[in-house]
N, CA, C and O atoms as CSV, one atom per row, in Angstrom:
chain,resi,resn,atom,element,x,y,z
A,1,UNK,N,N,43.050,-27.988,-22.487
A,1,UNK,CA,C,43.843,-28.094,-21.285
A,1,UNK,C,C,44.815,-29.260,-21.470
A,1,UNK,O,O,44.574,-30.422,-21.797
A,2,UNK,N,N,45.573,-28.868,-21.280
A,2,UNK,CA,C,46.976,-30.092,-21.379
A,2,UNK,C,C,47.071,-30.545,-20.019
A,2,UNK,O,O,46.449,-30.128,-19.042
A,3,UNK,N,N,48.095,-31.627,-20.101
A,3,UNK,CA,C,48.053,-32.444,-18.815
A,3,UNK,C,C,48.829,-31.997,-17.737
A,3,UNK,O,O,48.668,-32.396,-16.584
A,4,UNK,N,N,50.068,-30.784,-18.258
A,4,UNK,CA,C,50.459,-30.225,-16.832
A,4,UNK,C,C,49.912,-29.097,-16.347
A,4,UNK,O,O,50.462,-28.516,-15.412
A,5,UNK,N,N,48.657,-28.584,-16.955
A,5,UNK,CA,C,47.941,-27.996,-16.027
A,5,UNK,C,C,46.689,-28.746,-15.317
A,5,UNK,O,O,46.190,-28.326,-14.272
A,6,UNK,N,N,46.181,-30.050,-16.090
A,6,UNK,CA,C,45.773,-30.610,-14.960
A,6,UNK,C,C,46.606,-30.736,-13.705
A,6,UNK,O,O,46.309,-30.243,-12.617
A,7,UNK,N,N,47.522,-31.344,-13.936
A,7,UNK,CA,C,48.496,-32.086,-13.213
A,7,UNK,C,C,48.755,-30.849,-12.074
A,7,UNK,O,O,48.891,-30.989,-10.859
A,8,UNK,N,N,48.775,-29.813,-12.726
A,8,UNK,CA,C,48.841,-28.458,-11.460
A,8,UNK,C,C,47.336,-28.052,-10.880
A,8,UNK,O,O,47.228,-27.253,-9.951
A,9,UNK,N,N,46.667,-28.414,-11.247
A,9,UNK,CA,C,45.264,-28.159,-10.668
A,9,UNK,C,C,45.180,-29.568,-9.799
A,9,UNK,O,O,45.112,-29.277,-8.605
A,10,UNK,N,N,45.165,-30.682,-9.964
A,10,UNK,CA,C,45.184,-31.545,-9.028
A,10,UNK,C,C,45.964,-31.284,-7.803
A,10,UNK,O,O,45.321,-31.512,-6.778
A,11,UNK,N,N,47.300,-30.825,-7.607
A,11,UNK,CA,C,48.128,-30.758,-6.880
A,11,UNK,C,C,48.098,-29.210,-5.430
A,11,UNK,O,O,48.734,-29.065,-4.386
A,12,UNK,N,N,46.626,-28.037,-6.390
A,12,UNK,CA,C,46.585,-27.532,-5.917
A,12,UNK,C,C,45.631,-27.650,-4.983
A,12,UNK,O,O,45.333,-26.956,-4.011
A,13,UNK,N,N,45.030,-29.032,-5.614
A,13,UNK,CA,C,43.422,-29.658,-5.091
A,13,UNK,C,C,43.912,-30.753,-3.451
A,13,UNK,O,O,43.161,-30.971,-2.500
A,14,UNK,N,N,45.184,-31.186,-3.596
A,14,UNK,CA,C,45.713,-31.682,-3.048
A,14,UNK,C,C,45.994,-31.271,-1.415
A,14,UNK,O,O,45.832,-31.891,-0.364
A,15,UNK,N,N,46.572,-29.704,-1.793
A,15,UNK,CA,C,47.178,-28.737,-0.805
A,15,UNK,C,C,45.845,-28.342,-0.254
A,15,UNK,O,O,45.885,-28.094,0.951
A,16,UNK,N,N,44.846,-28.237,-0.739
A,16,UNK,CA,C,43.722,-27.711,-0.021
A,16,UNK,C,C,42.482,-28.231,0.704
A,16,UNK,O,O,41.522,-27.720,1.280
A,17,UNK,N,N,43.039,-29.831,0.348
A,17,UNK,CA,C,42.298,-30.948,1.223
A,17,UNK,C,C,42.550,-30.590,2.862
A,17,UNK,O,O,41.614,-30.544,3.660
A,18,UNK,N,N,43.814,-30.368,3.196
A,18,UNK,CA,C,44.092,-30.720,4.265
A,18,UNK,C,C,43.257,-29.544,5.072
A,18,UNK,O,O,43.232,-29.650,6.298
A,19,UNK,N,N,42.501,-28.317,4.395
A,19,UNK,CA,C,41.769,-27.474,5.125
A,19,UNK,C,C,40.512,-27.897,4.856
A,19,UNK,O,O,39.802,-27.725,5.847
A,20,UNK,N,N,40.102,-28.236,4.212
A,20,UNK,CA,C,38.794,-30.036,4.721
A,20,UNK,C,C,38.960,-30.335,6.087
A,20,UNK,O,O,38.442,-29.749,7.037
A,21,UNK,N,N,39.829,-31.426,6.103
A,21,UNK,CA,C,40.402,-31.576,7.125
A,21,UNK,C,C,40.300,-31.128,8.627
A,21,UNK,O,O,39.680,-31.561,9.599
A,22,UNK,N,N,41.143,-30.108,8.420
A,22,UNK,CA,C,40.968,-28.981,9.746
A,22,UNK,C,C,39.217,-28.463,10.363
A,22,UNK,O,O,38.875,-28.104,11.490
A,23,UNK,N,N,38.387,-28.625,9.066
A,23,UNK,CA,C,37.473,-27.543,9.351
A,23,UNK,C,C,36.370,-28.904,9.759
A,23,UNK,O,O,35.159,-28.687,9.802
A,24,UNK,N,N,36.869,-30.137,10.011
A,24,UNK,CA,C,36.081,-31.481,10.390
A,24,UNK,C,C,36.326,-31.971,11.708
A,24,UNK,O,O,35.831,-32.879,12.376
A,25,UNK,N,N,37.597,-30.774,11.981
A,25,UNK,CA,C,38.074,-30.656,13.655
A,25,UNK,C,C,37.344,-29.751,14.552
A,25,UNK,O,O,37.794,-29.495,15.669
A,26,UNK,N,N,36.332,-29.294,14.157
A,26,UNK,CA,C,35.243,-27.834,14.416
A,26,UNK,C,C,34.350,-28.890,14.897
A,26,UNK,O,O,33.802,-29.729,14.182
A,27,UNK,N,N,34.213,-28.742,16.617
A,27,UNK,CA,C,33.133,-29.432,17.304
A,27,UNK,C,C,31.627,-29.022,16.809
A,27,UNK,O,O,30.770,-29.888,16.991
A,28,UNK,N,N,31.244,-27.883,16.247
A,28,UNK,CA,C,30.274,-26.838,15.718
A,28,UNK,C,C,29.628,-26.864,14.876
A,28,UNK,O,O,28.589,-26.215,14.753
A,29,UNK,N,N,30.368,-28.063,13.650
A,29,UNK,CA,C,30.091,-28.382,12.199
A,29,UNK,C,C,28.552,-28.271,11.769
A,29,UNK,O,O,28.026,-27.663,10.838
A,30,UNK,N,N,27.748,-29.494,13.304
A,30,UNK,CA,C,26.517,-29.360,12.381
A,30,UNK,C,C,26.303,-30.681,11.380
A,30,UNK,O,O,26.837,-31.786,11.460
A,31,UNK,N,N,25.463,-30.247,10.540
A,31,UNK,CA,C,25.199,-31.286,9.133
A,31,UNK,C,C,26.093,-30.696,8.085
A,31,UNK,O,O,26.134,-31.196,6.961
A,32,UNK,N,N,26.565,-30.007,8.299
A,32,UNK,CA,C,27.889,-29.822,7.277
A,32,UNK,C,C,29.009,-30.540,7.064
A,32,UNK,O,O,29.670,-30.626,6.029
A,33,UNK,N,N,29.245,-31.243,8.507
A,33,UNK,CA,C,30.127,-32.305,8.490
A,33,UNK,C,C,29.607,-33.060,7.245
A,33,UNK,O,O,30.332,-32.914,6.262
A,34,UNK,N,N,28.726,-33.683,7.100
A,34,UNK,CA,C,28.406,-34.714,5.925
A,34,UNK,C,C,28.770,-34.107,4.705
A,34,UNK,O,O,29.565,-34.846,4.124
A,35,UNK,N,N,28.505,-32.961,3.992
A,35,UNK,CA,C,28.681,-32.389,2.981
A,35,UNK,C,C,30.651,-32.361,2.946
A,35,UNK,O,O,31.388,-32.737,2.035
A,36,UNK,N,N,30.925,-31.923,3.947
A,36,UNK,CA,C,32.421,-31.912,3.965
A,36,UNK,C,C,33.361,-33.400,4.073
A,36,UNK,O,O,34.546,-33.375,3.740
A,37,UNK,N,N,32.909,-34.289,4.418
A,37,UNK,CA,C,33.241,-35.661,4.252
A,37,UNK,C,C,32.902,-36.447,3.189
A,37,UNK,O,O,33.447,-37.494,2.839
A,38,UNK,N,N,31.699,-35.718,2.547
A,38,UNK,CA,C,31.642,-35.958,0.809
A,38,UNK,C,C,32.338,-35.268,-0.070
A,38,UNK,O,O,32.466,-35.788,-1.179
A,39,UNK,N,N,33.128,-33.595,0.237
A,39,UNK,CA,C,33.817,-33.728,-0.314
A,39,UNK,C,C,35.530,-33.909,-0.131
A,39,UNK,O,O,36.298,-33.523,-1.012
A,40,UNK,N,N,35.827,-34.312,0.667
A,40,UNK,CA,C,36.595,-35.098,1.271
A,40,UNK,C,C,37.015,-36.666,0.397
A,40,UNK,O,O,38.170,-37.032,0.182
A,41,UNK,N,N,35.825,-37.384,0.012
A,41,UNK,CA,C,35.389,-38.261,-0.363
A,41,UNK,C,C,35.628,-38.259,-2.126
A,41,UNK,O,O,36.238,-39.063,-2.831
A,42,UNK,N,N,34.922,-37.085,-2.458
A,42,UNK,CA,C,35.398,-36.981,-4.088
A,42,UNK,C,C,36.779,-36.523,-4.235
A,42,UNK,O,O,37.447,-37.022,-5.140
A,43,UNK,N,N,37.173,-35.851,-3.652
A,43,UNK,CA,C,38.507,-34.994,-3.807
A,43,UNK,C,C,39.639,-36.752,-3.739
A,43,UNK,O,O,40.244,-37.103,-4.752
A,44,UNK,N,N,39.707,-37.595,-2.425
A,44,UNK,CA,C,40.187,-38.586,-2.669
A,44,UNK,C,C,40.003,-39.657,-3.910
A,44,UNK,O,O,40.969,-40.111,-4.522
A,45,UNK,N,N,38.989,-39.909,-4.124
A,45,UNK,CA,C,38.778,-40.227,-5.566
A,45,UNK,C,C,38.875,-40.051,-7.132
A,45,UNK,O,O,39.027,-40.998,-7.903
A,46,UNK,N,N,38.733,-38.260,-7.646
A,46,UNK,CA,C,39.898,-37.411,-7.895
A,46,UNK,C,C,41.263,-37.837,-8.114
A,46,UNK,O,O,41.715,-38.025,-9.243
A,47,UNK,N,N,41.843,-37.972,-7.178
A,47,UNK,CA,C,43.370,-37.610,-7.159
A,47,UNK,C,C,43.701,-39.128,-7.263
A,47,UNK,O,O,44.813,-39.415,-7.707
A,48,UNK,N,N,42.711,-40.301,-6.838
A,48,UNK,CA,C,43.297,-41.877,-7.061
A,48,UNK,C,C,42.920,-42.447,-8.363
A,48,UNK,O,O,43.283,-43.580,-8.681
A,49,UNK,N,N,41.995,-41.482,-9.349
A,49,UNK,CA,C,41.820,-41.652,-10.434
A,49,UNK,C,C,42.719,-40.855,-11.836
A,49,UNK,O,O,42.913,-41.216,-12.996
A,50,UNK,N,N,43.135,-39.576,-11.021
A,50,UNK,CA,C,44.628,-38.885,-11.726
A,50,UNK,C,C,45.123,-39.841,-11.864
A,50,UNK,O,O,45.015,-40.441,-12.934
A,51,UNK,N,N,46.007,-40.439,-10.596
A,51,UNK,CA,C,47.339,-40.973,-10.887
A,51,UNK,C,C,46.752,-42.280,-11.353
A,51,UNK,O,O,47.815,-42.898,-11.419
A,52,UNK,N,N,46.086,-42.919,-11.625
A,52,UNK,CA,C,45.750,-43.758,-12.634
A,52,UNK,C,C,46.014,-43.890,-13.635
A,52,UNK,O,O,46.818,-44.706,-14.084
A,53,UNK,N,N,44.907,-42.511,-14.640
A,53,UNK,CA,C,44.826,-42.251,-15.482
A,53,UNK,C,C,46.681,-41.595,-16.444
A,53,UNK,O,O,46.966,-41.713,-17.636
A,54,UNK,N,N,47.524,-40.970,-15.321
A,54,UNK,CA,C,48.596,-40.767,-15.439
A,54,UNK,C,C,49.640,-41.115,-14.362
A,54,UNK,O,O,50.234,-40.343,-13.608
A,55,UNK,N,N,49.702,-42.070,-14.434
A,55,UNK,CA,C,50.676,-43.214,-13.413
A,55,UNK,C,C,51.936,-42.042,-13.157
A,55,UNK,O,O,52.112,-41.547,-12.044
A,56,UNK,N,N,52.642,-41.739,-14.161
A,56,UNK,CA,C,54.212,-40.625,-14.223
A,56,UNK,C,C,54.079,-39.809,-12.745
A,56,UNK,O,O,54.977,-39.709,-11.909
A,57,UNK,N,N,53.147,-39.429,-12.683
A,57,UNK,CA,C,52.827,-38.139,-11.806
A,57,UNK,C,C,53.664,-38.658,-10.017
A,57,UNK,O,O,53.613,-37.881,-9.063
């Protein structure tokens, strides 16, 4: 795997946080909330360790 398909897999990882997000706006969640705020949690960590690892981006 080369780095602009990471670089496109991060970005698609990016776009699909924000339905994380949404689904943490669900009064209904439950104990799922926790599982979804963990991954919430890696996904931010992820993407602050990309642009680290490749500052350009």
């Amino acid at each position: 795997m080369d780095v602009q398909q990471i670089r496109n897999r991060v970005e698609l990882i990016e776009q699909q946080r924000e339905s994380l997000i949404k689904l943490l706006e669900q009064p209904n969640l439950g104990t799922l909330r926790i599982d979804v705020n963990q991954a919430l949690e890696e996904i931010d960590e992820l993407i602050e360790e990309f642009k680290r690892t490749f500052p350009d981006t």
